[in-house]
LORO-13354 format. One line per 4 residues: number of its first residue (from 1); for each residue x, y, z of N, C-alpha, C, O. Coordinates in Angstrom, 3 decimals. Layout:
BEGIN
NUM> X:Y:Z:X:Y:Z:X:Y:Z:X:Y:Z ~ ...
% end
This chain:
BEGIN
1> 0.849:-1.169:0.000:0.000:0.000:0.000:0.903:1.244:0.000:1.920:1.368:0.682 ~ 0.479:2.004:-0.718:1.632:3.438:-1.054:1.067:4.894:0.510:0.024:5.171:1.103 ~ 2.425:5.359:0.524:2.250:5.803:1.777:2.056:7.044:1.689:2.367:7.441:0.566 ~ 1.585:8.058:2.534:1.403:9.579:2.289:1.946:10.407:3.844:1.783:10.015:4.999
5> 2.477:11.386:3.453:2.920:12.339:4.429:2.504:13.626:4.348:2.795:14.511:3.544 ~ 1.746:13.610:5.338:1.044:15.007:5.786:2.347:16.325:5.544:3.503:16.364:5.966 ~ 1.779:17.039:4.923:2.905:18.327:4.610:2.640:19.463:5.642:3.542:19.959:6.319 ~ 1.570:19.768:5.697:1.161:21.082:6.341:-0.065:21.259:6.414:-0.779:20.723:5.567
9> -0.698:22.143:7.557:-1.766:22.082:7.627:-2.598:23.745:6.832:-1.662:24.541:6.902 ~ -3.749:24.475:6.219:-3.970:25.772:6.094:-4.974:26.119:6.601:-6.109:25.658:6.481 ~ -4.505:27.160:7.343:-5.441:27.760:7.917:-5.943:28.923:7.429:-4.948:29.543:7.053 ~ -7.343:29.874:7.122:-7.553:30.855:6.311:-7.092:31.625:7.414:-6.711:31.011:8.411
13> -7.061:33.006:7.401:-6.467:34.165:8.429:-6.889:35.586:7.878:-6.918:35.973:6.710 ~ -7.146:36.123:8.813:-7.610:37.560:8.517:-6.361:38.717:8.114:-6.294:39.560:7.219 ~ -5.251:38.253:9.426:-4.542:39.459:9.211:-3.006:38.227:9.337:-2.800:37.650:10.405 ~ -2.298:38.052:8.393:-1.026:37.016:8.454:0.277:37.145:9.346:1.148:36.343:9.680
17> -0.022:38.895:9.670:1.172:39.006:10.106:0.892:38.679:12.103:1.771:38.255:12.853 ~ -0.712:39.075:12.564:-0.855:38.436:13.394:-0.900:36.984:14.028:-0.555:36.591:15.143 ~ -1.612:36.114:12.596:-1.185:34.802:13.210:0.309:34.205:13.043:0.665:33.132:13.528 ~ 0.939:34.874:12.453:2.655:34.333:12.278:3.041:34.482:13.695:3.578:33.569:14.322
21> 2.598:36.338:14.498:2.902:36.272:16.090:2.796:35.167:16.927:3.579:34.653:17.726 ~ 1.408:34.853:16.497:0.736:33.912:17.514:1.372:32.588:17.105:2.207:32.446:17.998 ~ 1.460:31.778:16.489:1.968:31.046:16.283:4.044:30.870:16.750:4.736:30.013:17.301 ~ 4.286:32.218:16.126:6.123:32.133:16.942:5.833:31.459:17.996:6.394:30.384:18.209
25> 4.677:32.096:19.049:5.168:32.015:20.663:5.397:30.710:20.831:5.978:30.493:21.894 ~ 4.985:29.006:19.699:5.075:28.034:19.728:6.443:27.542:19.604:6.738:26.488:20.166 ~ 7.246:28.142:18.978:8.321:27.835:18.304:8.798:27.702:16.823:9.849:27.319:16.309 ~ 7.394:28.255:16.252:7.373:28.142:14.800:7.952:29.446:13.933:7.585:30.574:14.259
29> 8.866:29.253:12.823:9.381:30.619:12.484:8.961:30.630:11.065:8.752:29.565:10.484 ~ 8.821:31.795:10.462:8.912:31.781:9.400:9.583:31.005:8.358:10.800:30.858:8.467 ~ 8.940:30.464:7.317:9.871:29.938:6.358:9.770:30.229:5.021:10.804:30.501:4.410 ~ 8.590:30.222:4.389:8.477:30.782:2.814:6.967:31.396:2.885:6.149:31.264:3.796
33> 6.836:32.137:1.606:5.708:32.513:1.306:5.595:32.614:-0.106:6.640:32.823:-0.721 ~ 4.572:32.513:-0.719:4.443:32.943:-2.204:2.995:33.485:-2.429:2.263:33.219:-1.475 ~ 2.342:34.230:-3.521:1.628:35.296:-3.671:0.952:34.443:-4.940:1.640:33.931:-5.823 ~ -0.487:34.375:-4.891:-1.120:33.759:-6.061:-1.038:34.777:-6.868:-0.582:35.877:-6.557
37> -1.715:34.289:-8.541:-1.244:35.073:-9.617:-2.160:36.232:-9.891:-1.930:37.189:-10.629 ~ -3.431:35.948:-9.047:-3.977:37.057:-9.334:-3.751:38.199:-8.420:-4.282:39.282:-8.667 ~ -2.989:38.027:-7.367:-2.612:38.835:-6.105:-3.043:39.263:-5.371:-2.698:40.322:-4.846 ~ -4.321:38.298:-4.967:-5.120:38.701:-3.833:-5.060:37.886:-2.724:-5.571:38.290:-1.679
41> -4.311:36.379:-2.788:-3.712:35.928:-1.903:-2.963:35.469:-1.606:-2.696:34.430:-2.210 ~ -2.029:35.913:-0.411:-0.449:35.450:0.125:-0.727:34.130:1.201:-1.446:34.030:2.195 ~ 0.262:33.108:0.458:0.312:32.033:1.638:1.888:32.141:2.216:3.001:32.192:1.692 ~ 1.252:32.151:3.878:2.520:32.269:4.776:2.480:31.135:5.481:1.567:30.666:6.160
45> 4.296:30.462:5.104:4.463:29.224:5.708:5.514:29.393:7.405:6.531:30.049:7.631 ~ 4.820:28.629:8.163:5.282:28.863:9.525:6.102:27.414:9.552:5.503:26.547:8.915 ~ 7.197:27.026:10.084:7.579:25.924:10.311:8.203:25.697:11.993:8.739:26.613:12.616 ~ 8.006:24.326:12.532:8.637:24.183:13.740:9.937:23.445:13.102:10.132:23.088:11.940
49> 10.806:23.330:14.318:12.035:22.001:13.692:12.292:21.048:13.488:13.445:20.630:13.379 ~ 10.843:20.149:13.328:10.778:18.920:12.664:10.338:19.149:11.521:10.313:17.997:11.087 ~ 9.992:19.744:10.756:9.743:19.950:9.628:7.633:19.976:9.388:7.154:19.845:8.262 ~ 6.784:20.149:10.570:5.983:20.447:10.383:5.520:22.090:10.491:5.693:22.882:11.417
53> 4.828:22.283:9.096:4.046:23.650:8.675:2.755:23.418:8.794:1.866:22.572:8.709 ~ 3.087:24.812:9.090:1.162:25.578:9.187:1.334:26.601:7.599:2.364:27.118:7.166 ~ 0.280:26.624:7.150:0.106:27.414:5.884:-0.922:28.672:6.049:-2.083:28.526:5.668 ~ -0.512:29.857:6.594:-1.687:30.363:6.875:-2.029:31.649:5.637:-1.488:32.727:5.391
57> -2.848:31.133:5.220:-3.285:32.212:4.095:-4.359:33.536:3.851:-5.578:33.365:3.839 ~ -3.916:34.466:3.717:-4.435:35.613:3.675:-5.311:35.784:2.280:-4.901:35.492:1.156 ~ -6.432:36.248:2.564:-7.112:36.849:0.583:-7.851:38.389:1.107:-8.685:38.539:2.000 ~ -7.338:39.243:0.379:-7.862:40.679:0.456:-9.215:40.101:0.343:-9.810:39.159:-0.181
61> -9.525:41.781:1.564:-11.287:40.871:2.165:-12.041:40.106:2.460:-13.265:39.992:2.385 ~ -11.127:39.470:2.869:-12.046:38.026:3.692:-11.337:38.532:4.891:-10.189:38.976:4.916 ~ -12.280:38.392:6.019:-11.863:38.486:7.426:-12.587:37.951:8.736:-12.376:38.202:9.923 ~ -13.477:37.161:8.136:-14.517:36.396:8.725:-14.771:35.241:8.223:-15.358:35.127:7.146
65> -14.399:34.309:8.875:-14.213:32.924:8.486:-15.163:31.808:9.289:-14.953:32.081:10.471 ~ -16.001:30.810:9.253:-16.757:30.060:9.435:-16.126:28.362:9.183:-15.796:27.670:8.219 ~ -16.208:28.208:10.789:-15.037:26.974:11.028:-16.052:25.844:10.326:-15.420:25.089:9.587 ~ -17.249:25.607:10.383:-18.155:24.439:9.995:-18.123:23.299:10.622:-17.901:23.400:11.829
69> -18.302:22.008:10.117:-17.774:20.834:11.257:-17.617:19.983:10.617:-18.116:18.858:10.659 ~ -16.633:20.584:9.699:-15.791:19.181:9.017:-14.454:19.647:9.649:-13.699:18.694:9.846 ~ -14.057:20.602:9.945:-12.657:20.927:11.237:-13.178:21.023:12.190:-14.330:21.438:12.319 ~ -12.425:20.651:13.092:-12.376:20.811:14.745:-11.234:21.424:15.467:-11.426:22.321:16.288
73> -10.145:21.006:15.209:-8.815:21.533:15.929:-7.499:21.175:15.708:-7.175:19.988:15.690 ~ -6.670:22.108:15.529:-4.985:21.734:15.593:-4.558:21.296:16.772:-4.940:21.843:17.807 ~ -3.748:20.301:16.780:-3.194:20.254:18.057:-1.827:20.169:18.240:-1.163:19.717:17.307 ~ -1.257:20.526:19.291:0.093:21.102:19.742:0.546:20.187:20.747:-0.200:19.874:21.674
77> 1.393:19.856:20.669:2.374:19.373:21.708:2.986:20.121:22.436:3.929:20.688:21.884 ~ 2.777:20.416:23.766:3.886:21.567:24.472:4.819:21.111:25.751:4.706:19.902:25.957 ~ 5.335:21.497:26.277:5.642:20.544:27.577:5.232:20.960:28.433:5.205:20.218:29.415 ~ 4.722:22.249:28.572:3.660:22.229:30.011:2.158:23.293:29.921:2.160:24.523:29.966
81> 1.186:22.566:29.812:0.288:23.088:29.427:-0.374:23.952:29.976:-1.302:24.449:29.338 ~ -0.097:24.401:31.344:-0.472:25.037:32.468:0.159:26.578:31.998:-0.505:27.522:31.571 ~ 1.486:26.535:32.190:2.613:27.205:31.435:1.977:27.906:30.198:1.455:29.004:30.387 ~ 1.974:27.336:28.875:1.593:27.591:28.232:0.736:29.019:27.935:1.100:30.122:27.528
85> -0.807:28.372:28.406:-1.565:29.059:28.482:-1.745:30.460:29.228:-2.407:31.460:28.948 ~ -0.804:30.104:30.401:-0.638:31.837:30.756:0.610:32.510:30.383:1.091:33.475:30.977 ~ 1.242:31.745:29.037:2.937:32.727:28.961:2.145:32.787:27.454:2.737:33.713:26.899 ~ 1.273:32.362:26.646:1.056:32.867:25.604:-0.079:34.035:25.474:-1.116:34.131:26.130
89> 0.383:34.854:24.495:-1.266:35.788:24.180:-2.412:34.766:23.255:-2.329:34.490:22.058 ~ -3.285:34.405:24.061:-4.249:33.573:22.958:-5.342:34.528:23.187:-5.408:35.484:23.961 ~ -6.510:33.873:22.012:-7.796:34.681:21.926:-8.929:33.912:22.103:-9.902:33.640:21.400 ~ -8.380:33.490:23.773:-10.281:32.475:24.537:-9.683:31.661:24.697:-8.725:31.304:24.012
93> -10.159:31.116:25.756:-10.095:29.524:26.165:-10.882:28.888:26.066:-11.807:29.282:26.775 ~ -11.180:27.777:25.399:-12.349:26.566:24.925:-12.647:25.815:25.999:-13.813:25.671:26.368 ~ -11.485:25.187:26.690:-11.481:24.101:27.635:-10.131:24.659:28.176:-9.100:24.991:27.590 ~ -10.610:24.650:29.960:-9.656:25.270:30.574:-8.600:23.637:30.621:-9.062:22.586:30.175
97> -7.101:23.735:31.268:-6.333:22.832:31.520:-7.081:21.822:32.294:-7.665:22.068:33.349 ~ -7.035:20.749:31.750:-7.226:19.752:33.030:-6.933:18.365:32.059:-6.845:18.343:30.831 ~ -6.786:16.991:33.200:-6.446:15.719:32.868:-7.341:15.063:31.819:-8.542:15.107:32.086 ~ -6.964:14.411:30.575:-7.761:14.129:30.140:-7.096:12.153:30.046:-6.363:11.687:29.174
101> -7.439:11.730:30.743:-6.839:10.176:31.163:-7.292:8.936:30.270:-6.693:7.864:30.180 ~ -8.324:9.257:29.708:-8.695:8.536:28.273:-7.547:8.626:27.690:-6.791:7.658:27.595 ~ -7.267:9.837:27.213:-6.339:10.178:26.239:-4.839:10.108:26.567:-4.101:10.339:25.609 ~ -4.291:9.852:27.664:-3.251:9.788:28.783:-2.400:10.784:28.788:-1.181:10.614:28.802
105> -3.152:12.273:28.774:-3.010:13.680:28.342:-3.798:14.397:29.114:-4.944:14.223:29.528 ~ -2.810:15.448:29.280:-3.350:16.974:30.180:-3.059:17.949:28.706:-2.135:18.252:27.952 ~ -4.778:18.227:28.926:-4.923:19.063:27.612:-5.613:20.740:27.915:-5.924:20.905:29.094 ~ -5.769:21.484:27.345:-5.992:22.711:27.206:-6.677:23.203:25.788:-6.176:22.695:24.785
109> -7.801:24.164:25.573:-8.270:23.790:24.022:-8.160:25.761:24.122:-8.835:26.369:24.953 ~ -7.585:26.206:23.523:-7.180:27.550:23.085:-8.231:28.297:21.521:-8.687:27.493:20.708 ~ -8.370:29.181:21.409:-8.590:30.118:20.119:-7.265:30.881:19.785:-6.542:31.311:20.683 ~ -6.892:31.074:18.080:-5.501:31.746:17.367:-6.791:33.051:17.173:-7.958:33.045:17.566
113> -6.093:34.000:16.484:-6.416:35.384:16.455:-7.872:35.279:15.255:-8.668:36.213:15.162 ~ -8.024:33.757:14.271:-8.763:34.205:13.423:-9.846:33.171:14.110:-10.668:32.821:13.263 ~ -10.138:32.445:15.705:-10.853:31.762:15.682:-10.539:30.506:15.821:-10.901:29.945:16.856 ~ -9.928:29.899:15.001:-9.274:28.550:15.165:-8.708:27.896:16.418:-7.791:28.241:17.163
117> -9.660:26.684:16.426:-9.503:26.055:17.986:-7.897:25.238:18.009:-7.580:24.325:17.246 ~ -6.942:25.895:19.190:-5.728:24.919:19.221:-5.990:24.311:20.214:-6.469:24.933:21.161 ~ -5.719:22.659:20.328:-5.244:21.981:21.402:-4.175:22.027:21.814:-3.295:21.891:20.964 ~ -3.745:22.226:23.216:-2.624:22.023:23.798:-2.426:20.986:24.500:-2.990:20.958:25.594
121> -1.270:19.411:23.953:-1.190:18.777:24.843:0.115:18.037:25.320:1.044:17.636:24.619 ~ -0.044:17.956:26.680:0.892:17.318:27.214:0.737:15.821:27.523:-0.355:15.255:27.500 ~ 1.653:15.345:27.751:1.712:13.617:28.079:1.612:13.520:29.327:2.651:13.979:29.802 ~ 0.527:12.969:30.600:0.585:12.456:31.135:1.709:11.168:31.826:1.609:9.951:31.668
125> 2.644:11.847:32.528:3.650:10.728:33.076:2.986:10.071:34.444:3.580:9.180:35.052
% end
């Protein structure tokens, strides 16, 4: 069976240069961008140091975006989720920190600047 590797994930965004902020505070830095041909929208690629991207793309006038429920959430690996949530600027908390032991994870469910639900999780030791 032939195999596939997730490249990156896109997220739409209102304003790019805010979610690039929000996103640094993860550890993610800039890495490329390129400009469609008609030039109304820039995709900005964020990368951490394993080689996973976020694609977050901007289109003149759109600034209101409608999550639907075929997405639900990004999720993050951090090492302390408690931490986290009060050393980053986020926009809302979904689900405050707490154990989630099904999952053998202490999780946290965050909003980025355009809406988009992040999970934050840690591993349960």
């Amino acid at each position: 069976m032939p195999s596939a590797t997730i490249l990156h994930t896109c997220l739409n965004v209102a304003d790019a240069a805010e979610a690039i902020e929000f996103y640094k505070q993860f550890g993610f830095t800039e890495s490329w961008q390129f400009t469609t041909p008609d030039g109304r929208t820039t995709n900005y690629y964020v990368s951490d140091g394993d080689g996973v991207e976020l694609q977050l793309s901007e289109t003149d006038g759109e600034t209101d975006f409608e999550m639907g429920t075929g997405w639900d959430h990004l999720a993050l690996g951090v090492e302390d989720v408690d931490q986290t949530v009060e050393r980053i600027n986020h926009y809302g908390v979904e689900k405050e920190p707490g154990p989630q032991p099904e999952a053998e994870a202490y999780t946290a469910f965050i909003r980025d600047p355009d809406g988009h639900v992040v999970e934050l999780i840690e591993p349960l030791d």
